[in-house]
Chimera marker file (.cmm) of the C-alpha trace (Angstrom):
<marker_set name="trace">
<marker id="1" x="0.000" y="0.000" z="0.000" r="1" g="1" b="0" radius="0.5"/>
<marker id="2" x="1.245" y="3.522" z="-0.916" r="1" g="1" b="0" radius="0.5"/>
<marker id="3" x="4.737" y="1.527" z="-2.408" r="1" g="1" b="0" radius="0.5"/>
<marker id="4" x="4.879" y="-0.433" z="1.100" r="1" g="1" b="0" radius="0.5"/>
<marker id="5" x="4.553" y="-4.447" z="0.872" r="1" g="1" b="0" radius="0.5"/>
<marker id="6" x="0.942" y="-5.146" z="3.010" r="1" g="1" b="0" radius="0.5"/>
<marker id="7" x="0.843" y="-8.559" z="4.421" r="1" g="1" b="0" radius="0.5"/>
<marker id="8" x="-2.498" y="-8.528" z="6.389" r="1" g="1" b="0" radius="0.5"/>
<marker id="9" x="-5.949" y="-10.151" z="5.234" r="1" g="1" b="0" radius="0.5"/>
<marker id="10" x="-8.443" y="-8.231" z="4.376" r="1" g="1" b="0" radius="0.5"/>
<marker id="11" x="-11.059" y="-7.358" z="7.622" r="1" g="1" b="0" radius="0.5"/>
<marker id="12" x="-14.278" y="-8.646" z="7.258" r="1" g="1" b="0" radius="0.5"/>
<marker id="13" x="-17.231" y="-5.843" z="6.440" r="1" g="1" b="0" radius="0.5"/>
<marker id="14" x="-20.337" y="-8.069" z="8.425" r="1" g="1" b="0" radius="0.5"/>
<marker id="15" x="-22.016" y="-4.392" z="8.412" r="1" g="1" b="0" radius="0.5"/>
<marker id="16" x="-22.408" y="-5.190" z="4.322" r="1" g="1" b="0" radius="0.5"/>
<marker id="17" x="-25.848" y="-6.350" z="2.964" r="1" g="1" b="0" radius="0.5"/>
<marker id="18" x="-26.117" y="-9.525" z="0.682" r="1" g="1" b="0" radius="0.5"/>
<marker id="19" x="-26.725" y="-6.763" z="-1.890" r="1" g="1" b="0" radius="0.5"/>
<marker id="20" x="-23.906" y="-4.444" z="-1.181" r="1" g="1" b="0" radius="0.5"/>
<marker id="21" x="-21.656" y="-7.491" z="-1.209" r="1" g="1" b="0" radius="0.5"/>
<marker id="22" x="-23.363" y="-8.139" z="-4.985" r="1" g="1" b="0" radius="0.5"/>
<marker id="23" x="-22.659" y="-4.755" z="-6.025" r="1" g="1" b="0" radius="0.5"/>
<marker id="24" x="-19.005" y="-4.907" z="-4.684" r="1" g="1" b="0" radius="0.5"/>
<marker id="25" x="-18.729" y="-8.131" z="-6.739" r="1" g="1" b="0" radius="0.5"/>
<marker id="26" x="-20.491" y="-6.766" z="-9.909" r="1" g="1" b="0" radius="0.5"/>
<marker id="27" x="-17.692" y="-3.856" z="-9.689" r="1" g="1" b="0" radius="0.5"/>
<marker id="28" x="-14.992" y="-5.671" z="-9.619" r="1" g="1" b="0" radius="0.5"/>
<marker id="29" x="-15.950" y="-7.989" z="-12.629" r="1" g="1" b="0" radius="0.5"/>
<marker id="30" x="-16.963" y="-4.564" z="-14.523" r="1" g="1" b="0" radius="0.5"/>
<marker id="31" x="-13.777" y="-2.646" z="-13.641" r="1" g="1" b="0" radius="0.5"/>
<marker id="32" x="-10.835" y="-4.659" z="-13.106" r="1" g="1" b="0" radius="0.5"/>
<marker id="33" x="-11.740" y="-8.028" z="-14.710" r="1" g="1" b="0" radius="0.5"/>
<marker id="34" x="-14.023" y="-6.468" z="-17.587" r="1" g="1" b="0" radius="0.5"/>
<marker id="35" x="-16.331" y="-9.129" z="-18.177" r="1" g="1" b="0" radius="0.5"/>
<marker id="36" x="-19.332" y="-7.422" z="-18.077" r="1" g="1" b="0" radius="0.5"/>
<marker id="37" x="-20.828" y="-9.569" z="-15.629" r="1" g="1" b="0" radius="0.5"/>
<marker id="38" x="-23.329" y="-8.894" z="-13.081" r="1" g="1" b="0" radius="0.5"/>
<marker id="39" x="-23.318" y="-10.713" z="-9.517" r="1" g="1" b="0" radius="0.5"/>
<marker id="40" x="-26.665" y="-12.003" z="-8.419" r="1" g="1" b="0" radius="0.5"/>
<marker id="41" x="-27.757" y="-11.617" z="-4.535" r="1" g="1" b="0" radius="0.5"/>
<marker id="42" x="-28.694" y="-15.117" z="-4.764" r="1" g="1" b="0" radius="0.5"/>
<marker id="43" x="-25.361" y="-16.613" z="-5.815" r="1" g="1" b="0" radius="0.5"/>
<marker id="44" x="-23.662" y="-14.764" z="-2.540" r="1" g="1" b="0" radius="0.5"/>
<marker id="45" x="-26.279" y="-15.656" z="-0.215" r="1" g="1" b="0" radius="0.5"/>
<marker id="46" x="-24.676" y="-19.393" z="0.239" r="1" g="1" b="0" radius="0.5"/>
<marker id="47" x="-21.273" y="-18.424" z="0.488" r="1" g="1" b="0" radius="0.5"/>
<marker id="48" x="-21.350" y="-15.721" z="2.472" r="1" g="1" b="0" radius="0.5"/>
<marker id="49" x="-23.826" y="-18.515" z="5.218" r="1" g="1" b="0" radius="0.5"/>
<marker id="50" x="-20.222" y="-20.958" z="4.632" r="1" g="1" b="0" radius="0.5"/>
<marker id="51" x="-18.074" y="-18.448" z="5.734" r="1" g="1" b="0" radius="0.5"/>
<marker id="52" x="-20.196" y="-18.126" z="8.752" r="1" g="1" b="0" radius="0.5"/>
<marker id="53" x="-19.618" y="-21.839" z="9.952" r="1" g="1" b="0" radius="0.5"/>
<link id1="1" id2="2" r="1" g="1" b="0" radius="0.2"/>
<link id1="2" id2="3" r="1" g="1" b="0" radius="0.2"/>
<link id1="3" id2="4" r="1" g="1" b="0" radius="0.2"/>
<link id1="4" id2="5" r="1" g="1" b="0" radius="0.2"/>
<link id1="5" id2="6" r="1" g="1" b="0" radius="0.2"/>
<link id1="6" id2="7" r="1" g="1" b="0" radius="0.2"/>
<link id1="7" id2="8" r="1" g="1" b="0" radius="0.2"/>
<link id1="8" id2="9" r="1" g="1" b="0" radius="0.2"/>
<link id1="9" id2="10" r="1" g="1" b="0" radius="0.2"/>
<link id1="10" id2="11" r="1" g="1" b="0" radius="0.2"/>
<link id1="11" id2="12" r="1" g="1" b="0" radius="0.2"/>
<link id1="12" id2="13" r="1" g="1" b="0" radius="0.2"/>
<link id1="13" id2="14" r="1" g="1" b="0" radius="0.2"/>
<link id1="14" id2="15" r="1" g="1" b="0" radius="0.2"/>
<link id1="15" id2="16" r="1" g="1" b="0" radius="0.2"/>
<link id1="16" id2="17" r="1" g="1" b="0" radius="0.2"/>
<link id1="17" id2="18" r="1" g="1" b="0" radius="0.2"/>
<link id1="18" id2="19" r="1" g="1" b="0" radius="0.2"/>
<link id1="19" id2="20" r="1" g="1" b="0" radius="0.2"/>
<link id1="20" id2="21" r="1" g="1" b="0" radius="0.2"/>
<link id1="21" id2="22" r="1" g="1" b="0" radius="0.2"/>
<link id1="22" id2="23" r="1" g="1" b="0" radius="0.2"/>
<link id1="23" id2="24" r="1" g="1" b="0" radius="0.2"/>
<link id1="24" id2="25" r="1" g="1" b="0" radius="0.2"/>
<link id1="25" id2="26" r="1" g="1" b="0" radius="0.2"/>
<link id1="26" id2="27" r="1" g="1" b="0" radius="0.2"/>
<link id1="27" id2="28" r="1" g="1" b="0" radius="0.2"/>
<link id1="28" id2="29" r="1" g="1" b="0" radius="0.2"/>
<link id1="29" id2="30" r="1" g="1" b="0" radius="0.2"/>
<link id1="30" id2="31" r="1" g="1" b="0" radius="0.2"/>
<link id1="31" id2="32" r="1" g="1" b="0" radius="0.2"/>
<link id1="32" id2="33" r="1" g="1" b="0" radius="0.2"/>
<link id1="33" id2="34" r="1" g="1" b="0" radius="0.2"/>
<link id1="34" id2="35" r="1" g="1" b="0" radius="0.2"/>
<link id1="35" id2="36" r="1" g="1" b="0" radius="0.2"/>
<link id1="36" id2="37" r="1" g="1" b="0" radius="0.2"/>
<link id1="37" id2="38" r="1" g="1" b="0" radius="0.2"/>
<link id1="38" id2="39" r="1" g="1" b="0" radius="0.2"/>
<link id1="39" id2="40" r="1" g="1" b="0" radius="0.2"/>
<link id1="40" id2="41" r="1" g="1" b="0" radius="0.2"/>
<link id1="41" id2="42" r="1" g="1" b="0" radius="0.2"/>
<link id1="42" id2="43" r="1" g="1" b="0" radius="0.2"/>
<link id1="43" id2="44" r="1" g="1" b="0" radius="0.2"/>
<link id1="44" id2="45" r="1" g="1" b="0" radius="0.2"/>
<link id1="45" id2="46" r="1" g="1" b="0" radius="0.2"/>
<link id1="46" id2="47" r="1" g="1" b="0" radius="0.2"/>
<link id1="47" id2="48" r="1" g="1" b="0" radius="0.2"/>
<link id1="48" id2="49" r="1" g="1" b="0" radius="0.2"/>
<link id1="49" id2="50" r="1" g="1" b="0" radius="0.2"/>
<link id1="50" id2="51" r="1" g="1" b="0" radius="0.2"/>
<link id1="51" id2="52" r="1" g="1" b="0" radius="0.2"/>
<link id1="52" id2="53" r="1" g="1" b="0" radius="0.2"/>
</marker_set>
C-alpha cells in the first residue's frame, strides 16, 4: 500500500448487505476483470452462510 509491501488479510465488512456485497462483486468484474458480468444476490447468499460456519 502507498509503495509499502501489506501482508495482512483483508477485515471482514459483516455491516455489508447480501446486496452491497453483490454490487461490490459486480464492480470488480466490470472494472478490473471487464467481463461485463453482473453478480446475483442469490449466488452470494450461500457463500457468504459458509463463511459463517
Amino acid at each position: 500500500m502507498n509503495g509499502k509491501p501489506y501482508n495482512r488479510p483483508m477485515p471482514a465488512h459483516p455491516q455489508l448487505s447480501d446486496l452491497e456485497i453483490a454490487e461490490v462483486i459486480t464492480y470488480i468484474y466490470n472494472e478490473w476483470g471487464n467481463e461485463a458480468k453482473l453478480t446475483d444476490v442469490k449466488s452470494v447468499k450461500p457463500i457468504l452462510e459458509g463463511c459463517k460456519k
